[in-house]
Biotite code that builds the C-alpha atoms (Angstrom):
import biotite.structure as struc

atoms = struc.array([
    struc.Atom([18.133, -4.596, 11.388], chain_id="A", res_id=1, res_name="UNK", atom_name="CA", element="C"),
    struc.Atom([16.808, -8.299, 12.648], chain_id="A", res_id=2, res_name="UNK", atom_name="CA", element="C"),
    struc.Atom([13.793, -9.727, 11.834], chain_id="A", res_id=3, res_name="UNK", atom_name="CA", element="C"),
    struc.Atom([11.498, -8.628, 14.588], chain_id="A", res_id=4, res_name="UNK", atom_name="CA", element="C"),
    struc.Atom([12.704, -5.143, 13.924], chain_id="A", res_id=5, res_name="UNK", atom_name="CA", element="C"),
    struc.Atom([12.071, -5.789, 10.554], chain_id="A", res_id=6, res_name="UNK", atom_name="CA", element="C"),
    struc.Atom([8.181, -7.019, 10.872], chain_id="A", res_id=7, res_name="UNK", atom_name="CA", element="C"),
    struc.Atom([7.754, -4.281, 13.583], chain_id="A", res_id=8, res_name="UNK", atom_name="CA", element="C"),
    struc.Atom([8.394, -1.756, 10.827], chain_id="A", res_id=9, res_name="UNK", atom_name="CA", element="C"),
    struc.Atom([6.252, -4.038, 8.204], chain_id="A", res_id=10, res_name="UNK", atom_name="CA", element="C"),
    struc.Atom([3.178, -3.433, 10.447], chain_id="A", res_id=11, res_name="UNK", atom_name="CA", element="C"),
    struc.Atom([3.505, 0.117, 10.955], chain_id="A", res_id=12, res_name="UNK", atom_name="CA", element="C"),
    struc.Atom([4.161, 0.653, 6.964], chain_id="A", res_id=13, res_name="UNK", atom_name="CA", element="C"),
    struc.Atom([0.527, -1.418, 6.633], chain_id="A", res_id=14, res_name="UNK", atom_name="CA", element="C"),
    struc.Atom([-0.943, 0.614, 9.441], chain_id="A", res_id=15, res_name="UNK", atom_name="CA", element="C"),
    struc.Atom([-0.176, 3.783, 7.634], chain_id="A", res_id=16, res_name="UNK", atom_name="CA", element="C"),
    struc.Atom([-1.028, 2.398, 4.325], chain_id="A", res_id=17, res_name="UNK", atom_name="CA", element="C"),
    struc.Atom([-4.594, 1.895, 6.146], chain_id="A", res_id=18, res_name="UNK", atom_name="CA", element="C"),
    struc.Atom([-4.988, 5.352, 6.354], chain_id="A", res_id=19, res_name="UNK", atom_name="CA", element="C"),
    struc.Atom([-4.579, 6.259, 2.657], chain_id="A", res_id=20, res_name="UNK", atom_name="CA", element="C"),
    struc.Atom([-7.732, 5.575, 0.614], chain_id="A", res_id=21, res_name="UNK", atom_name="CA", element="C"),
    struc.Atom([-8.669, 4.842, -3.245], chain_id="A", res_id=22, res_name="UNK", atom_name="CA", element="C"),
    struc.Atom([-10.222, 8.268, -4.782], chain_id="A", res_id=23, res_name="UNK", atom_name="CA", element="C"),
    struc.Atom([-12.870, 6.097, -6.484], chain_id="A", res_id=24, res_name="UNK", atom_name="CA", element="C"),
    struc.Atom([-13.769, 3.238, -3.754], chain_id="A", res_id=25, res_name="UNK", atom_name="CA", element="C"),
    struc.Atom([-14.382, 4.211, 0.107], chain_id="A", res_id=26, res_name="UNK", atom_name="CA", element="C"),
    struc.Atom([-12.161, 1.549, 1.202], chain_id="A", res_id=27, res_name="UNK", atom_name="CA", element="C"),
    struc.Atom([-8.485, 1.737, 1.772], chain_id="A", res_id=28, res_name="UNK", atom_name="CA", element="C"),
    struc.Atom([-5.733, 1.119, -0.632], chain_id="A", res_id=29, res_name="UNK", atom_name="CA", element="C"),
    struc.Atom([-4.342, -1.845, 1.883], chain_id="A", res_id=30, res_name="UNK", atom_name="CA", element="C"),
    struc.Atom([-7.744, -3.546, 2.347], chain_id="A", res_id=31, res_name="UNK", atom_name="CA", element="C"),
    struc.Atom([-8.779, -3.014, -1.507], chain_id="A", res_id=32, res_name="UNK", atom_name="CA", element="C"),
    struc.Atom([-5.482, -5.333, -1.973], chain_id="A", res_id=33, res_name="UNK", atom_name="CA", element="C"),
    struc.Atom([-3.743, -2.867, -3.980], chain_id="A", res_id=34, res_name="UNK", atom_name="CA", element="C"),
    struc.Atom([-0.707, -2.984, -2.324], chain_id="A", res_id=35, res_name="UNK", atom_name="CA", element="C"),
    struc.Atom([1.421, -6.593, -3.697], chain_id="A", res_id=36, res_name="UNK", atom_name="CA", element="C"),
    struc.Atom([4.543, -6.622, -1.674], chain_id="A", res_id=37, res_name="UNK", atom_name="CA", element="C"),
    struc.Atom([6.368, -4.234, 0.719], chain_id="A", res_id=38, res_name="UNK", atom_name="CA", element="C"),
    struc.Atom([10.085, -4.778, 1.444], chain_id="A", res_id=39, res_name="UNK", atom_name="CA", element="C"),
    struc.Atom([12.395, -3.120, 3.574], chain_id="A", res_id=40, res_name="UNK", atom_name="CA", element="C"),
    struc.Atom([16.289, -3.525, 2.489], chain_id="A", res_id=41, res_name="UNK", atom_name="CA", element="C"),
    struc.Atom([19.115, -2.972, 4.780], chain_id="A", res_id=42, res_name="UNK", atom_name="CA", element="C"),
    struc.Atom([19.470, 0.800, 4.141], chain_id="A", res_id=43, res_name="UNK", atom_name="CA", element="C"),
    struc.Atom([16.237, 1.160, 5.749], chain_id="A", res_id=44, res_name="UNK", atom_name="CA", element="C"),
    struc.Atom([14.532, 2.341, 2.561], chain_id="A", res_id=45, res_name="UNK", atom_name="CA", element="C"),
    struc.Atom([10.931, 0.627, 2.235], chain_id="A", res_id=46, res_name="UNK", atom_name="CA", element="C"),
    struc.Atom([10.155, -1.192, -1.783], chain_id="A", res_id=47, res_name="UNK", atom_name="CA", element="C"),
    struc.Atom([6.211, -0.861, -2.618], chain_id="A", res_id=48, res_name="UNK", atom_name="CA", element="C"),
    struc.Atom([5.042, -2.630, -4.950], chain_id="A", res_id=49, res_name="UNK", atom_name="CA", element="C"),
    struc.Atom([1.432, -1.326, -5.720], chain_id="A", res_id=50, res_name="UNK", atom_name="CA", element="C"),
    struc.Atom([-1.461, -0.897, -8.579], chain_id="A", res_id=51, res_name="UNK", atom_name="CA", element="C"),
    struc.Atom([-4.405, 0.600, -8.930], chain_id="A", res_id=52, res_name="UNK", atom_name="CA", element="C"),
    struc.Atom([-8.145, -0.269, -9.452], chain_id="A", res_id=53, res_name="UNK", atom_name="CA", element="C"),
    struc.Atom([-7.933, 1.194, -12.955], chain_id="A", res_id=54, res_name="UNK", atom_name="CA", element="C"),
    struc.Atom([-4.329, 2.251, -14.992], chain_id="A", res_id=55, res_name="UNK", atom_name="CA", element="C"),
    struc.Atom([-6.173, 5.396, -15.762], chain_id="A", res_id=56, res_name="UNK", atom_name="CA", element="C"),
    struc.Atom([-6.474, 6.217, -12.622], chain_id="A", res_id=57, res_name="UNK", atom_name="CA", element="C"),
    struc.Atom([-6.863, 10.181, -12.753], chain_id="A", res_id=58, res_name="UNK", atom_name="CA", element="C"),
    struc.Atom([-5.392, 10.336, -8.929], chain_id="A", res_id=59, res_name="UNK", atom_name="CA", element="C"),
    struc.Atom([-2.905, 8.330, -9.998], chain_id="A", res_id=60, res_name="UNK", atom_name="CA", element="C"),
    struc.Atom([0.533, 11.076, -9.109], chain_id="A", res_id=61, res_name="UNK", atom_name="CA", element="C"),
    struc.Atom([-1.249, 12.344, -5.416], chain_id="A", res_id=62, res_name="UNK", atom_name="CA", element="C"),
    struc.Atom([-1.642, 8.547, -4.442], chain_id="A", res_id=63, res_name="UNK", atom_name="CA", element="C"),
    struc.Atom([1.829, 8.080, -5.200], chain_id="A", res_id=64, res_name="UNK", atom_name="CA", element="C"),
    struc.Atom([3.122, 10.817, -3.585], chain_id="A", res_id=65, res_name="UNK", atom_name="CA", element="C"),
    struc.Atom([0.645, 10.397, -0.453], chain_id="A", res_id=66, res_name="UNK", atom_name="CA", element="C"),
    struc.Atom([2.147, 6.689, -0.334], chain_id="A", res_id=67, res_name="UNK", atom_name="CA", element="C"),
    struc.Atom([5.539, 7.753, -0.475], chain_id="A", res_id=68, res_name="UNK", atom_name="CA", element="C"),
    struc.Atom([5.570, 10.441, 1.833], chain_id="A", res_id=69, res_name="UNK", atom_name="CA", element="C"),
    struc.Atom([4.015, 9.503, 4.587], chain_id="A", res_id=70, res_name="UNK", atom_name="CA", element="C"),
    struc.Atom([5.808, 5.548, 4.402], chain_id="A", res_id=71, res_name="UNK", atom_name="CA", element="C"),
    struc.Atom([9.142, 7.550, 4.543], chain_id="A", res_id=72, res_name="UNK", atom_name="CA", element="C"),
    struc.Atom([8.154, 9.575, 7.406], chain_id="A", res_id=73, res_name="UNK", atom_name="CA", element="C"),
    struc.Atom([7.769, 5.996, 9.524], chain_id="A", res_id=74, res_name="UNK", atom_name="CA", element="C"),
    struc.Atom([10.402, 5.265, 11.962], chain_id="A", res_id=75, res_name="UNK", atom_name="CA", element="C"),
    struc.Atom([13.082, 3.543, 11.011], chain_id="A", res_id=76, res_name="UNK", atom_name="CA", element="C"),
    struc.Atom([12.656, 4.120, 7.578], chain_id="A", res_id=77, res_name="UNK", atom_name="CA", element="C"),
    struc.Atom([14.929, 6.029, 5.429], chain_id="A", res_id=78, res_name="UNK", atom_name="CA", element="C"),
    struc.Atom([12.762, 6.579, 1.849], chain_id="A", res_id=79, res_name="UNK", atom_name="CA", element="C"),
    struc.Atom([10.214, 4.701, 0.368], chain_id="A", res_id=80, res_name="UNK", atom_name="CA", element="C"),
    struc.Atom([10.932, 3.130, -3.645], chain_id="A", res_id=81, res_name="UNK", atom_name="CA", element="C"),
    struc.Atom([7.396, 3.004, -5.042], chain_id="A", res_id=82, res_name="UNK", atom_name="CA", element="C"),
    struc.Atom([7.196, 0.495, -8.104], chain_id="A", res_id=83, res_name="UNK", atom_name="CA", element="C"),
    struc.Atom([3.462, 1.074, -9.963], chain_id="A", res_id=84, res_name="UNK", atom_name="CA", element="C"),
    struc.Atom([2.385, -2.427, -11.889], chain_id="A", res_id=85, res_name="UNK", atom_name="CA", element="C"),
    struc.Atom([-0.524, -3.675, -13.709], chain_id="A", res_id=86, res_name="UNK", atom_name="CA", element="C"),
    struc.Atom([0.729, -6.821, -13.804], chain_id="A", res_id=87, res_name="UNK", atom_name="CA", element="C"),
    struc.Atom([-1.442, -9.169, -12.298], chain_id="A", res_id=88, res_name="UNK", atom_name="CA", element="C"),
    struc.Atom([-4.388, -6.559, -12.957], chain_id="A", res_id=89, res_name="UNK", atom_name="CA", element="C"),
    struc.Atom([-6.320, -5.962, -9.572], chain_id="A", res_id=90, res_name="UNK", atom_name="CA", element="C"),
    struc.Atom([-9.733, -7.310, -9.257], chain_id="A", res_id=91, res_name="UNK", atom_name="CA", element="C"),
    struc.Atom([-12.135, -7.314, -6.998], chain_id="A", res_id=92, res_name="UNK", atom_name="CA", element="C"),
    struc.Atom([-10.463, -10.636, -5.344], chain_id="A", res_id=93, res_name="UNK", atom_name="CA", element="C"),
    struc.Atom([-7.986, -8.941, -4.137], chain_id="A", res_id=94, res_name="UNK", atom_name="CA", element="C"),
    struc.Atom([-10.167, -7.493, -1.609], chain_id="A", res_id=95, res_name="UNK", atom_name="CA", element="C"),
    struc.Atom([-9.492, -8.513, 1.850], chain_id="A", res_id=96, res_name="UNK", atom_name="CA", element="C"),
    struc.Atom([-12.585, -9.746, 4.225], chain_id="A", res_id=97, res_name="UNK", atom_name="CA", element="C"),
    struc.Atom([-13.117, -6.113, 6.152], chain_id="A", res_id=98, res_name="UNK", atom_name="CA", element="C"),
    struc.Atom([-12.985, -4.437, 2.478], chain_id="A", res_id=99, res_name="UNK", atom_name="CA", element="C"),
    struc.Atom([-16.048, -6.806, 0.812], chain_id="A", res_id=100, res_name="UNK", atom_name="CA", element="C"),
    struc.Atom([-17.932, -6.062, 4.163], chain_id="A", res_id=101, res_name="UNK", atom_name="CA", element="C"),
    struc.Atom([-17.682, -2.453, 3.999], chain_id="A", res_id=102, res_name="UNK", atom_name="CA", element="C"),
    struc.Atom([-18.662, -2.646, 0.033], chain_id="A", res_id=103, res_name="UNK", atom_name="CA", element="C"),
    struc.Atom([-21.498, -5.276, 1.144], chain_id="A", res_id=104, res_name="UNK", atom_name="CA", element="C"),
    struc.Atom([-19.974, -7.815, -1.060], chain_id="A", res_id=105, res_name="UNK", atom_name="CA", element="C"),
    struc.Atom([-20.374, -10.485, 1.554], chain_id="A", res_id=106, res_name="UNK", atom_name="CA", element="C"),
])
């Protein structure tokens, strides 16, 4: 895979990681910032590595599942390894610009 392939697939894994939303805060999970790093190795299989707003997260096991699922039903993508951290904690400047404007934080 070369690297325009590469950041083709990148943007569709964000695009479809636009459409999945927190349970708690109307925004989604890519624009609320929860989403650290995304890498795609050369078996095609997509590495996540994502929080949550809160580790107690009662929605935590659909999100994941939601995540994985539909990131491994992108083309050119083979599975999706989904790594959960805490580790930098999320806060709310994680948000990106379109995320504090629907929130009316700016």
């Amino acid at each position: 895979m070369d690297h325009s392939e590469r950041l083709d697939i990148e943007a569709r894994i964000a695009g479809v990681l636009k459409t999945i939303y927190d349970p708690e805060i109307p925004v989604n999970i890519y624009d609320l910032g929860l989403i650290y790093n995304i890498e795609i190795d050369d078996d095609q299989v997509a590495h996540i590595t994502m929080t949550l707003t809160a580790p107690n997260c009662p929605m935590v096991e659909q999100l994941v599942e939601e995540v994985k699922y539909k990131v491994a039903g992108i083309k050119g993508i083979r599975d999706c390894d989904l790594k959960l951290t805490f580790n930098p904690p999320w806060d709310k400047s994680m948000l990106s610009d379109e995320a504090k404007l629907e929130l009316g934080l700016m």
